[in-house]
N, C-alpha and C positions, 0 to 999 in steps of 0.2 A: 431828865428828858431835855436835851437841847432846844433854846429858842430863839437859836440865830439860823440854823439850815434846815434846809429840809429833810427827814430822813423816816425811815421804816422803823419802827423800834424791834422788830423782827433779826434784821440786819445786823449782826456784831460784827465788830472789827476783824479781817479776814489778817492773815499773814500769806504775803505773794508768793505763789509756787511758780513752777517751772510748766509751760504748756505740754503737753505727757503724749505720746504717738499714741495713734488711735489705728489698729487696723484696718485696709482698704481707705481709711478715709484721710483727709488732707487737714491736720488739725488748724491749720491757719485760716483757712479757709470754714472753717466751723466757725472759727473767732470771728473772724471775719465778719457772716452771715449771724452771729449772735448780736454781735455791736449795732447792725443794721437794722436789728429789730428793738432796740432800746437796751440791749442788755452791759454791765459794766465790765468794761475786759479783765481787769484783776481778779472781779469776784468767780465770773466765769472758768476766769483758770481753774481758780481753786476749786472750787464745786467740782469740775469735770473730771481734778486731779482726785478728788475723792473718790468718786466713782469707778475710776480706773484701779484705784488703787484697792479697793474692796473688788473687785475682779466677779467675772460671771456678766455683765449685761452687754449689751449689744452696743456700740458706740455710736448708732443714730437717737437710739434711747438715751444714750446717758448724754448727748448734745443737747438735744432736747428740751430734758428737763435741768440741765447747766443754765442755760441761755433764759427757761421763765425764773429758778431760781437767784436768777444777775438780773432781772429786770424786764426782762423781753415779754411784755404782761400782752402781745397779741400772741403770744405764746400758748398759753393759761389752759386753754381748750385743749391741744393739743397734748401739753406736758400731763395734765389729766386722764387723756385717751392711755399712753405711753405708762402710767400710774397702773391703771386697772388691766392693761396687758399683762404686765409683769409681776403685778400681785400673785405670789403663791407660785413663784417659778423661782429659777436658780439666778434669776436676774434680781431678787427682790432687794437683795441685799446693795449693791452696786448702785441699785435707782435711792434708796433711802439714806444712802452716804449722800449721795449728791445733795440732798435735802438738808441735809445735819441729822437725821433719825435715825436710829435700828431700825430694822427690817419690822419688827413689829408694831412698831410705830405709822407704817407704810400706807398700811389698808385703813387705819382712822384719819388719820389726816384728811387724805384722799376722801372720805365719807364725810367730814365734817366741812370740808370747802365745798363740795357740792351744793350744798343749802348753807354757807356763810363763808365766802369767799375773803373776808376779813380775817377768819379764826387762824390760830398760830396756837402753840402748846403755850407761850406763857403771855397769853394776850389776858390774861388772869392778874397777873402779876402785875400788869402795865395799866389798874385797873378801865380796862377797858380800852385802853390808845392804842392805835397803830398806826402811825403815820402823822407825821408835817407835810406840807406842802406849798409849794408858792416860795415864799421870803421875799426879801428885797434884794432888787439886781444887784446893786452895790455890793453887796456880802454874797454873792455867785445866787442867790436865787434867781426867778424869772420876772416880780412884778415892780414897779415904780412906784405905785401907791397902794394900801392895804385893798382889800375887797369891800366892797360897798354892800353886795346881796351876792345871793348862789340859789341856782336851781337844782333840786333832787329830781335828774332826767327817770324816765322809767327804764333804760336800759340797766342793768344791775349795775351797782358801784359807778356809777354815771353819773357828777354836779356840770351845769353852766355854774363859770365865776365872773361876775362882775367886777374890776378892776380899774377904777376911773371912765375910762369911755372903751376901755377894752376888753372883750368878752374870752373867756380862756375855755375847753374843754378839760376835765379832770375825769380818768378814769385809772380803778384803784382797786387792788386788793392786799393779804396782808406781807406779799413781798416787794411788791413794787407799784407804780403809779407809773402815768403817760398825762403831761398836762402839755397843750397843746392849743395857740393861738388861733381865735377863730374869726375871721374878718369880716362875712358874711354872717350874722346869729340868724337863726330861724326866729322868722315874727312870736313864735309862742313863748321863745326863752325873754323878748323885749317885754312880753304882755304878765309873762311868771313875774317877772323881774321888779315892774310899777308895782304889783301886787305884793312882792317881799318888802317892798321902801316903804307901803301904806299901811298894811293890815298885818299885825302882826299875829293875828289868831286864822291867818290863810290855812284852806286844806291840806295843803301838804305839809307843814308842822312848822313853819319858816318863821323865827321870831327875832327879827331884829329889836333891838335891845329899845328899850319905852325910853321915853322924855323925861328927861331928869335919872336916869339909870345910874349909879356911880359907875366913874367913867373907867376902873378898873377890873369890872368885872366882865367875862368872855361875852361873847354874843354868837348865841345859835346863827348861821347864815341857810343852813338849810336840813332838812332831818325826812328821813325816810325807811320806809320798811320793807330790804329786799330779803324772799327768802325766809331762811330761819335766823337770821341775824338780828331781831331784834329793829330798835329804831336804833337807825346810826345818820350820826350828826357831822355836818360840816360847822368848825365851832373856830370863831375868830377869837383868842385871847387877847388881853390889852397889852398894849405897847406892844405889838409886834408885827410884821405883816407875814407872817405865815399861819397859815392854815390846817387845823388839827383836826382827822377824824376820828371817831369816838362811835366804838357800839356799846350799846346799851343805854341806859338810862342817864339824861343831860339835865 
């Protein structure tokens, strides 16, 4: 697991394909509209190129879920709707290439993100990691200085991060992430935030690491239980400024 960028451990390395013509549709213009919503153009190719190339689903469907499988996580809802449409049709196959799955792989996934929008088939393997996030600007991350505290918001996969004096939004599941500067914080994330630096036994599970802690070991920044996922933790390793999240037991 890398601890210089930020990345999905979901995510393997794609080989670039060729953008593939889509029926009635304008495929640059897909891209286009993928990129816009957060998603990565390479990967997007490829995903869409799979999908096309297993044949049978409809090309607003296999955009679709192209663009949340590249990253386009206000996607999420959607690419989910567009899931249980095409379960158990002649499209099923087409939608489950784009994922990386066989068709029968289709209808659990699709079930198991519903209640743990973290889960991935080998988030097993990763015991329990799926995803970096943040790093430092210098090395192409987004922050200057590591995280100080993080809020576990009540919207699903939702942290405030504290980042020296600047507060970031992080939302997250187990393809992609949107972390997203926020200039204005709502007074409750200022009022979470005194309460993650003091109390390290706060409601919401937030343990910054006690006095005199060896200074190599991670620190919980926030932890919470959405769903069926378990408590999953926003967890600062040492010496690093990126941020790892973690379901299950921290």
């Amino acid at each position: 697991m890398s601890m210089r960028l930020p990345r999905h451990l979901a995510n393997n390395d794609v080989t670039p394909a060729g953008l593939p013509p889509l029926e009635g549709v304008d495929s640059r213009a897909a891209l286009d509209a993928a990129v816009a919503h957060g998603a990565d153009a390479t990967r997007f190719v490829v995903y869409l190129a799979a999908g096309v190339a297993a044949g049978g689903g409809a090309p607003i469907d296999l955009i679709g879920l192209a663009a949340w499988r590249a990253g386009a996580l206000p996607l999420r809802d959607d690419a989910l709707a567009r899931i249980d449409r095409i379960t158990g049709t002649e499209a099923e196959a087409a939608g489950a290439a784009v994922l990386g799955f066989d068709a029968a792989g289709l209808a659990s996934f699709a079930e198991h993100q519903r209640g743990d929008r973290w889960w991935w088939p080998g988030r097993e393997e990763t015991l329990g990691y799926v995803a970096s996030v943040g790093g430092f600007v210098g090395l192409g991350g987004a922050w200057k200085v590591p995280p100080r505290c993080a809020v576990a918001l009540t919207e699903p996969g939702a942290f405030a991060i504290l980042t020296g004096d600047q507060w970031w939004r992080l939302d997250a599941d187990a393809w992609c992430s949107r972390l997203v500067l926020v200039d204005d914080p709502p007074a409750l994330w200022l009022d979470e935030a005194r309460g993650a630096e003091s109390d390290a036994s706060s409601p919401s599970g937030r343990a910054p690491s006690a006095p005199g802690a060896p200074t190599n070991m991670p620190r919980v920044l926030a932890r919470r239980t959405w769903g069926d996922a378990g408590a999953v933790s926003l967890v600062l390793p040492a010496q690093t400024y990126l941020a790892w999240i973690h379901v299950g037991v921290q």
